[in-house]
C-alpha positions as CSV (number, residue, x, y, z in Angstrom):
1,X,33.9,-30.6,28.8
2,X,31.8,-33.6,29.7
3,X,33.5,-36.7,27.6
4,X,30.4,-38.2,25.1
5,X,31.1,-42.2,26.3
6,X,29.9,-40.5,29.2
7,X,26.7,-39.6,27.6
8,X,26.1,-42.3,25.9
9,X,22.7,-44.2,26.3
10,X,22.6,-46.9,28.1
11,X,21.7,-50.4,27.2
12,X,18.7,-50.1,29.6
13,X,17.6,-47.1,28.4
14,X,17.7,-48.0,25.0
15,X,15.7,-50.9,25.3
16,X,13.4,-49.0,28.0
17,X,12.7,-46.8,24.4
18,X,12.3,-49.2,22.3
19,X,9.8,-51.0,24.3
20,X,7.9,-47.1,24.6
21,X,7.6,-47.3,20.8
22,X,6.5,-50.8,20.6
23,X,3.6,-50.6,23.3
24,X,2.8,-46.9,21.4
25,X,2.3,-49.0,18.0
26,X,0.4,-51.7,19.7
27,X,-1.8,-48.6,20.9
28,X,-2.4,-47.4,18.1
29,X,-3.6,-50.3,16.4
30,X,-5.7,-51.3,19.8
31,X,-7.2,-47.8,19.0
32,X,-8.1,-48.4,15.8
33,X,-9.9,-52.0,16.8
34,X,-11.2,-50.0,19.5
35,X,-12.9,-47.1,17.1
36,X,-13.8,-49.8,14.6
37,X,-16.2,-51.0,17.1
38,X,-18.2,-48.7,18.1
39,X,-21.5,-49.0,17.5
40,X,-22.3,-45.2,16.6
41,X,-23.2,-42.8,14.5
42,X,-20.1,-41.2,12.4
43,X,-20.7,-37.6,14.6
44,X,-20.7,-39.9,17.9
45,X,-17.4,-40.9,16.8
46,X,-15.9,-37.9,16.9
47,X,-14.8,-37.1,20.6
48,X,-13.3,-40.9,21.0
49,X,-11.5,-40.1,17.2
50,X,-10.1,-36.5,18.9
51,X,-9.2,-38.5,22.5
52,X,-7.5,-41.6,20.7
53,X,-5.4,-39.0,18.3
54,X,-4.7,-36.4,21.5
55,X,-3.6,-39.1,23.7
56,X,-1.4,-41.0,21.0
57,X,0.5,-37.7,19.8
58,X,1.4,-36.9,24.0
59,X,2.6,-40.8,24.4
60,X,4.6,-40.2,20.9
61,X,6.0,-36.7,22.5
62,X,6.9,-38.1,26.5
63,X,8.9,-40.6,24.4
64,X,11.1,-38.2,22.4
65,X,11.2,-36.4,25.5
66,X,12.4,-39.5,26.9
67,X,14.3,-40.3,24.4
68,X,16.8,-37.2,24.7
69,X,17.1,-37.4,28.4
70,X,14.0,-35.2,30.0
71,X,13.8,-36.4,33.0
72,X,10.5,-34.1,33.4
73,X,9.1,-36.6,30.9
74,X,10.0,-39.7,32.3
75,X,8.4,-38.6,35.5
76,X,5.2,-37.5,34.1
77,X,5.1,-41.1,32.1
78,X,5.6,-43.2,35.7
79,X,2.7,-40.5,37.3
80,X,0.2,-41.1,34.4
81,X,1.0,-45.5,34.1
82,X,0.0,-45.3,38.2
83,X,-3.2,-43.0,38.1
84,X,-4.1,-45.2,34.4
85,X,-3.6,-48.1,36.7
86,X,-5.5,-46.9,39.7
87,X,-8.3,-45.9,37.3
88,X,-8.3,-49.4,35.8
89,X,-8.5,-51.2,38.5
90,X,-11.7,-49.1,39.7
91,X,-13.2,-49.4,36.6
92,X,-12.6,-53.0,35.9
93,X,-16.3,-54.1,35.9
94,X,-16.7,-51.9,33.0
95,X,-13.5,-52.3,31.8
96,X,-14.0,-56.4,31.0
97,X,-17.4,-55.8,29.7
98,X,-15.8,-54.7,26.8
99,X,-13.9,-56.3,23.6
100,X,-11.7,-59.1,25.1
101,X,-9.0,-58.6,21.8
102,X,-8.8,-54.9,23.0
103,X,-8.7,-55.8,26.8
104,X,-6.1,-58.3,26.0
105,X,-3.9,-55.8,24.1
106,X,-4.5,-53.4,26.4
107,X,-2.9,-55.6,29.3
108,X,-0.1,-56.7,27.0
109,X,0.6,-52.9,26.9
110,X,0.5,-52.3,29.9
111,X,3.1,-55.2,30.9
112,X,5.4,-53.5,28.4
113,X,5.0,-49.7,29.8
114,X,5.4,-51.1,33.5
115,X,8.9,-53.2,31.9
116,X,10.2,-50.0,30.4
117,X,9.3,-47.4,33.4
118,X,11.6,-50.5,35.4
119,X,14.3,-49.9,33.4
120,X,14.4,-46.1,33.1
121,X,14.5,-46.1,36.9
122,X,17.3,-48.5,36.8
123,X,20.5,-47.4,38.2
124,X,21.9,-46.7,35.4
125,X,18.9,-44.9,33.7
126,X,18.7,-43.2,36.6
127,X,22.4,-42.0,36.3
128,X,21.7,-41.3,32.8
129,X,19.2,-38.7,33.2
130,X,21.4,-37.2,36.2
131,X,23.8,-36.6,33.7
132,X,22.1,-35.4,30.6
133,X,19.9,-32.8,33.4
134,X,23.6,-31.7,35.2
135,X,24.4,-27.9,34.7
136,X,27.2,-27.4,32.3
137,X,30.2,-26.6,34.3
């Protein structure tokens, strides 16, 4: 029987959470400015409504998932912050054309997605998840 103190969260990973949830608030209200200034027809409006509300519930799910110790979900959350990187930086002509309050938020979010990945690939995050994925023996 594996002993709980064992188990238990660390401080890294706690705050590597916490941090999740407060850059997946921020999102959200950086979605809403986002959708709020669109200059388009209610029906054009639609398909960035459905992509903001998609994307939002699968960052809300990778950090449960996170959250209890799937290390299948902390991997998928480092693989989609590089490729949302790489296709920022390709787009970035575009991507400062836009609202300067969103692009700022956005780069706010992304300083606290990159802190949190850091510290769930600590060494002791990265015990963690060994241990909460280890066969029952």
């Amino acid at each position: 029987m594996i002993d709980e103190t064992i188990l238990a969260k660390p401080k890294k990973v706690a705050t590597a959470i916490n941090l999740s949830y407060v850059a997946f608030g921020i999102g959200l209200i950086n979605s809403y400015v986002f959708l709020l200034g669109l200059e388009s027809t209610t029906q054009q409006k639609i398909k960035p409504i459905l992509i903001a509300v998609l994307t939002q519930a699968f960052l809300y799910f990778l950090i449960t998932q996170i959250n209890a110790g799937k290390k299948w979900a902390r991997t998928i959350s480092l693989v989609s912050f590089v490729f949302g990187g790489i296709s920022t930086f390709l787009t970035m002509d575009r991507f400062l054309e836009g609202d300067l309050l969103t692009e700022l938020i956005s780069f706010v979010i992304g300083i606290l997605q990159l802190s949190a990945l850091i510290l769930l690939y600590s060494k002791e995050g990265n015990a963690w998840f060994n241990l909460k994925n280890a066969p029952l023996t």
